[in-house]
C-alpha positions as CSV (number, residue, x, y, z in Angstrom):
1,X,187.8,162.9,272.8
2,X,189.8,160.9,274.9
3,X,193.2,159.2,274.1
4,X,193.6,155.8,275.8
5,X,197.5,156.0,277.0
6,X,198.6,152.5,276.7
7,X,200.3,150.4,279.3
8,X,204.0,151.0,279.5
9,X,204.8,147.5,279.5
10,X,202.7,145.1,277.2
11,X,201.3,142.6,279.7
12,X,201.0,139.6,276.7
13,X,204.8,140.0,276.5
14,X,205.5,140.3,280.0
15,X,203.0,137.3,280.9
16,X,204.9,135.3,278.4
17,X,208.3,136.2,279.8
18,X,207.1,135.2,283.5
19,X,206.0,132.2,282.3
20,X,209.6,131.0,280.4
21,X,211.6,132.3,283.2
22,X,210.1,130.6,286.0
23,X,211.7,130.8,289.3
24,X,214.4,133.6,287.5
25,X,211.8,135.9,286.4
26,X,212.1,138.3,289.9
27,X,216.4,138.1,289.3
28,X,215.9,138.9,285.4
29,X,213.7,141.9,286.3
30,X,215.9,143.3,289.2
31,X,218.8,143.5,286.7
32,X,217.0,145.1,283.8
33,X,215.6,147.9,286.7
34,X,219.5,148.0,288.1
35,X,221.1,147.9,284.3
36,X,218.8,150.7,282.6
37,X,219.1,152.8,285.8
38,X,222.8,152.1,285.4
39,X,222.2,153.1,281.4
40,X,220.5,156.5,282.5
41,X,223.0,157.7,284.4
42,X,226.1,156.5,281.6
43,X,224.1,158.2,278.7
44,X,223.5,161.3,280.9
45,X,227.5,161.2,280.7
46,X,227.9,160.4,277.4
47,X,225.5,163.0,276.0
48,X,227.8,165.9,278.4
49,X,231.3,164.5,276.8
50,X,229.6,163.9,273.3
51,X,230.4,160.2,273.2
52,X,227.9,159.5,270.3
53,X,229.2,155.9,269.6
54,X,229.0,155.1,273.3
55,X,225.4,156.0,273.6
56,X,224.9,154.4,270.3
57,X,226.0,151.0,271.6
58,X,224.4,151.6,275.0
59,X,221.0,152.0,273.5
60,X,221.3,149.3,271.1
61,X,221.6,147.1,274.1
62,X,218.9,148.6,275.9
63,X,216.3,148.7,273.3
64,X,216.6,144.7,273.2
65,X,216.5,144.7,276.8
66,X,213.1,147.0,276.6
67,X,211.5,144.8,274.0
68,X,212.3,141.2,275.6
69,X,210.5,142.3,279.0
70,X,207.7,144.3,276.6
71,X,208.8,147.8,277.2
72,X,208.0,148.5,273.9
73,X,207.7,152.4,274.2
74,X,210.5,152.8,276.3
75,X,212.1,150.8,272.9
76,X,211.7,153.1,270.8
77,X,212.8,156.3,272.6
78,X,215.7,154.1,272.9
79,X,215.8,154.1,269.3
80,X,215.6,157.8,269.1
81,X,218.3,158.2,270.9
82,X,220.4,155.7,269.5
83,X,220.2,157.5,266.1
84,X,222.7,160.4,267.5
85,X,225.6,157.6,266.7
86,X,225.0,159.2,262.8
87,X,223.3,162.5,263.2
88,X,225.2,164.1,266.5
89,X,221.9,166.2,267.3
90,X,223.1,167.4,270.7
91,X,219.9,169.0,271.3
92,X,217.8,166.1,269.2
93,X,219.5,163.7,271.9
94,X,219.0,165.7,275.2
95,X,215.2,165.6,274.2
96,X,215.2,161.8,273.4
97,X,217.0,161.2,276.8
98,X,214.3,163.2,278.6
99,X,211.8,161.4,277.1
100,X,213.9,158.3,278.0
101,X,213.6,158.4,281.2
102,X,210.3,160.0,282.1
103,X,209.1,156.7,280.1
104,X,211.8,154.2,282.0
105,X,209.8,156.0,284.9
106,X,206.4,154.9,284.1
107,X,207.9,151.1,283.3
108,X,209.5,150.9,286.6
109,X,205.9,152.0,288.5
110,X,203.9,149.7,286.0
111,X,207.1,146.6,287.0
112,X,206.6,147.5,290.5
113,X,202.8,147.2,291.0
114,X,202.9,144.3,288.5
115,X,206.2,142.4,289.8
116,X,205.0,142.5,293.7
117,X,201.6,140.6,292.2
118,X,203.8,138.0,290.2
Protein backbone atom coordinates (compact mmCIF):
# COMPACT_ATOMS: atom_id res chain seq x y z
CA UNK A 1 0.00 0.00 0.00
CA UNK A 2 1.26 3.19 -0.74
CA UNK A 3 1.15 6.40 1.56
CA UNK A 4 0.67 9.61 -0.44
CA UNK A 5 3.23 12.10 1.49
CA UNK A 6 1.59 15.37 1.19
CA UNK A 7 3.01 18.52 -0.01
CA UNK A 8 5.09 20.43 2.61
CA UNK A 9 3.45 23.59 1.96
CA UNK A 10 -0.36 23.57 1.13
CA UNK A 11 -0.52 25.20 -2.24
CA UNK A 12 -4.44 26.62 -1.53
CA UNK A 13 -2.83 28.55 1.28
CA UNK A 14 0.17 29.51 -0.40
CA UNK A 15 -1.75 30.57 -3.71
CA UNK A 16 -4.01 32.63 -1.51
CA UNK A 17 -1.06 34.35 0.27
CA UNK A 18 0.59 35.26 -3.38
CA UNK A 19 -2.34 36.62 -4.37
CA UNK A 20 -2.95 39.23 -1.05
CA UNK A 21 0.66 40.08 -1.04
CA UNK A 22 1.16 41.11 -4.51
CA UNK A 23 4.36 42.71 -5.46
CA UNK A 24 5.65 41.79 -1.50
CA UNK A 25 5.05 38.25 -1.77
CA UNK A 26 9.05 37.35 -2.96
CA UNK A 27 10.25 39.99 0.32
CA UNK A 28 7.62 38.19 2.70
CA UNK A 29 9.03 34.76 1.65
CA UNK A 30 12.82 35.70 1.76
CA UNK A 31 12.29 36.70 5.44
CA UNK A 32 10.31 33.72 6.63
CA UNK A 33 13.33 31.46 4.82
CA UNK A 34 16.06 34.07 6.62
CA UNK A 35 13.82 34.20 10.10
CA UNK A 36 13.23 30.28 10.55
CA UNK A 37 16.82 29.56 9.47
CA UNK A 38 17.66 32.28 12.01
CA UNK A 39 15.03 30.26 14.53
CA UNK A 40 17.00 26.89 13.87
CA UNK A 41 20.10 27.84 14.76
CA UNK A 42 18.63 30.06 18.25
CA UNK A 43 16.64 26.87 19.32
CA UNK A 44 19.72 24.58 18.55
CA UNK A 45 21.22 27.07 21.41
CA UNK A 46 18.48 27.23 23.48
CA UNK A 47 17.89 23.41 23.74
CA UNK A 48 22.15 23.13 24.67
CA UNK A 49 21.66 26.01 27.64
CA UNK A 50 18.09 24.56 28.51
CA UNK A 51 16.29 27.88 27.80
CA UNK A 52 12.82 26.23 27.81
CA UNK A 53 10.85 29.62 27.91
CA UNK A 54 13.03 30.89 25.08
CA UNK A 55 12.28 28.15 22.79
CA UNK A 56 8.76 28.32 23.91
CA UNK A 57 8.34 31.83 22.69
CA UNK A 58 10.46 31.23 19.61
CA UNK A 59 8.16 28.52 18.38
CA UNK A 60 5.06 30.24 19.23
CA UNK A 61 6.16 32.76 16.70
CA UNK A 62 7.23 30.38 14.24
CA UNK A 63 4.28 28.15 14.17
CA UNK A 64 2.20 31.35 13.09
CA UNK A 65 4.77 32.13 10.71
CA UNK A 66 4.50 28.28 9.24
CA UNK A 67 0.75 28.40 9.08
CA UNK A 68 0.26 31.99 7.42
CA UNK A 69 2.60 30.86 4.40
CA UNK A 70 0.78 27.01 4.67
CA UNK A 71 3.54 25.18 6.25
CA UNK A 72 1.24 23.37 8.08
CA UNK A 73 3.43 20.30 9.01
CA UNK A 74 6.36 22.26 9.74
CA UNK A 75 3.46 23.94 12.26
CA UNK A 76 3.00 21.41 14.23
CA UNK A 77 6.51 20.04 14.94
CA UNK A 78 6.73 23.57 15.95
CA UNK A 79 4.16 22.82 18.26
CA UNK A 80 5.90 19.78 19.56
CA UNK A 81 8.54 21.53 20.36
CA UNK A 82 7.02 24.38 21.84
CA UNK A 83 5.45 22.09 24.52
CA UNK A 84 9.08 21.80 26.36
CA UNK A 85 8.21 25.42 27.87
CA UNK A 86 5.93 23.02 30.56
CA UNK A 87 7.38 19.51 30.25
CA UNK A 88 11.41 20.25 29.99
CA UNK A 89 11.85 16.80 27.94
CA UNK A 90 15.44 17.38 27.05
CA UNK A 91 15.43 14.38 25.01
CA UNK A 92 11.47 14.77 23.84
CA UNK A 93 12.75 18.33 22.46
CA UNK A 94 16.13 17.21 20.70
CA UNK A 95 13.81 14.80 18.73
CA UNK A 96 11.09 17.50 17.88
CA UNK A 97 13.96 19.86 16.79
CA UNK A 98 15.32 17.11 14.47
CA UNK A 99 12.17 16.59 13.07
CA UNK A 100 11.94 20.46 12.82
CA UNK A 101 14.26 20.96 10.59
CA UNK A 102 14.45 17.94 8.36
CA UNK A 103 10.71 19.25 7.73
CA UNK A 104 11.81 23.24 7.46
CA UNK A 105 14.15 21.37 4.82
CA UNK A 106 11.48 19.91 2.60
CA UNK A 107 9.48 23.54 2.91
CA UNK A 108 12.39 25.45 1.73
CA UNK A 109 12.91 22.86 -1.51
CA UNK A 110 9.02 22.84 -2.15
CA UNK A 111 9.41 27.36 -1.68
CA UNK A 112 12.20 27.17 -3.92
CA UNK A 113 10.86 25.26 -6.93
CA UNK A 114 7.53 26.91 -6.24
CA UNK A 115 8.83 30.66 -5.49
CA UNK A 116 11.23 30.74 -8.80
CA UNK A 117 7.63 29.76 -10.77
CA UNK A 118 5.72 32.68 -8.92
Amino acid sequence: MTTMIPHPVDTATYTELQDIMADEFAELIEFFITDTQQCLITLQHCLTTQDSEQVGAICHKLKSSCKLIGAFALAEFAHSLEEYRENHDQAAAAQHLSQLQVEFTQVLDWLNQHTATA
